[in-house]
Residue, then its C-alpha position, 0 to 999 in steps of 0.5 A: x500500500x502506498x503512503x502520503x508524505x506524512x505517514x512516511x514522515x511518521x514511519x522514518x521520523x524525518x521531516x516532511x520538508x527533508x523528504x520533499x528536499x530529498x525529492x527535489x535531489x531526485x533521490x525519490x521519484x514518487x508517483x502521484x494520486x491521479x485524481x488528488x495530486x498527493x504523492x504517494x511513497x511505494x515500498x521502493x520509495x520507502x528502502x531509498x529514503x532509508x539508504x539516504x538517511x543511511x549515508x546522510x549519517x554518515x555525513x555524506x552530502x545528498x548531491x553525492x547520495x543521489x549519485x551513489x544511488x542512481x547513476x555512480x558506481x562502487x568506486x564513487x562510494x569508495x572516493x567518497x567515503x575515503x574523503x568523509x574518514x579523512x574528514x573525521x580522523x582530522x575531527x577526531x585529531x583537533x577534538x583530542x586537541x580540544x579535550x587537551x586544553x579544556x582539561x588543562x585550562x580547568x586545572x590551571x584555573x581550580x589551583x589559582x589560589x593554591x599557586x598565587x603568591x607561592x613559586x615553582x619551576x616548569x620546563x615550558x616549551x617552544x612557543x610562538x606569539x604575535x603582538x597586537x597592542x602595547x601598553x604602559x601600565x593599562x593606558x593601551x595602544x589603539x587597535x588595528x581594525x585591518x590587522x588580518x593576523x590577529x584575526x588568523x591567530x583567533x581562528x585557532x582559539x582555544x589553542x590560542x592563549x592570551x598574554x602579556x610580555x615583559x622584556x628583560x630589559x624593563x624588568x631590570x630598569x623598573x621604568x616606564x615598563x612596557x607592555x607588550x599585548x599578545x597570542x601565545x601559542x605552543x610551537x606544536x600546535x601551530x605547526x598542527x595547526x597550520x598557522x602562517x607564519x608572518x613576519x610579526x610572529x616570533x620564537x620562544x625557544x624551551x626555556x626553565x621558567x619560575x612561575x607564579x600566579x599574580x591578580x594584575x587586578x582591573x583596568x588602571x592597577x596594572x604596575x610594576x610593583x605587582x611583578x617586584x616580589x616575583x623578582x625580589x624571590x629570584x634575588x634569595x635563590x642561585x638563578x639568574x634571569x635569562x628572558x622576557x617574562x610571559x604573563x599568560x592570561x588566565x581569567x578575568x573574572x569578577x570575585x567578591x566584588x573585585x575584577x580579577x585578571x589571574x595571570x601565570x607569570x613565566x620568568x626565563x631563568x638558569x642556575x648560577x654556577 
């Protein structure tokens, strides 16, 4: 017995809209009731609909189910389905990439407090950053409404990390320290992901860091002085100071009534012979 376009709707639990698009693919060429004008879905109809919703769960596209179906042969099956494992396995990659950094951003924001205020060594590896704003204190250079880099290195969040740069130089001077505003990456990831490479974009070679965590607070209590006991510590050890800090931007949220910004402040340092 035939069926109309709702009780096959009924039948497949699809909706009526995608099997008329389905129609409108020739994946189905129903015949017509003479006298009403309704289509009516014959069994034969009924198995290429559930072929289709078959290979739409695999992801397939309907332009090429039309044709696996009706005119291509099995190696248009294999071309295609070839592509599709390639196009997940690139999926599967950046999702275990993703579930990576999700996990390690939770655990750096749930021992915030554990690490502020207290000191430890990290071996960091290789990164890459490009700067998009300088600041002296919060008083910050204006934005490049054309700048297409820091478009590109925001494409690849939440790879991408948020920081800040303090040069070696201005730490030892203590005066009109400049801030240099950028994305931060490890060099891994930007070379899996693809990311240019310009001009602009810069190495950090792996370096032996003495970390921190440090509020830098809201808009107008960035300073100095809230990176001077980090530095007054390196003074009590035998280590000396070999690099920019990098302050990675952690959080900025609102607590008790305060704006935070958590920042993990990684010094470049080696032990004095």
């Amino acid at each position: 017995m035939a069926l109309k376009i709702g009780e096959v709707s009924k039948l497949l639990n699809i909706s009526i809209d995608s099997i008329r698009f389905y129609e409108d693919h020739e994946i189905i060429t129903p015949k017509r009731d003479e006298c009403s004008g309704y289509r009516l879905y014959e069994p034969w109809d009924i198995f290429f609909l559930m072929d289709c919703i078959k290979y739409r769960s695999f992801g397939l596209a309907v332009k090429d189910i039309a044709k696996m179906l009706h005119s291509e042969s099995i190696s248009y099956y294999v071309k295609k389905l070839n592509i599709r494992e390639k196009e997940i396995m690139l999926d599967m990659e950046r999702n275990t990439l993703l579930y990576d950094r999700i996990r390690k951003f939770k655990e750096d924001i749930e021992t915030i407090h554990l690490n502020q205020g207290h000191f430890w060594f990290k071996k960091i590896p290789p990164q890459m950053y490009y700067v998009y704003s300088i600041s002296y204190g919060d008083d910050y250079s204006d934005l490049d409404i054309n700048d297409c880099i820091l478009a590109n290195w925001l494409d690849n969040l939440p790879f991408t990390e948020y920081g800040v740069h303090i040069s070696v130089e201005d730490l030892t001077s203590q005066v009109n320290v400049m801030n240099r505003w950028s994305c931060i990456i490890e060099k891994r990831l930007f070379d899996i992901l693809n990311i240019k490479k310009t001009n602009e974009t810069k190495e950090v070679p792996e370096q032996l860091c003495l970390c921190t965590v440090i509020n830098i607070g809201k808009k107008g209590q960035l300073s100095f002085d809230l990176f001077k006991p980090f530095l007054d510590y390196v003074e009590t050890i035998p280590y000396e100071i070999t690099g920019d800090l990098i302050g990675k931007l952690l959080v900025r949220l609102n607590q008790k009534g305060s704006f935070c910004r958590f920042v993990e402040a990684q010094l470049p340092v080696r032990m004095v012979l």
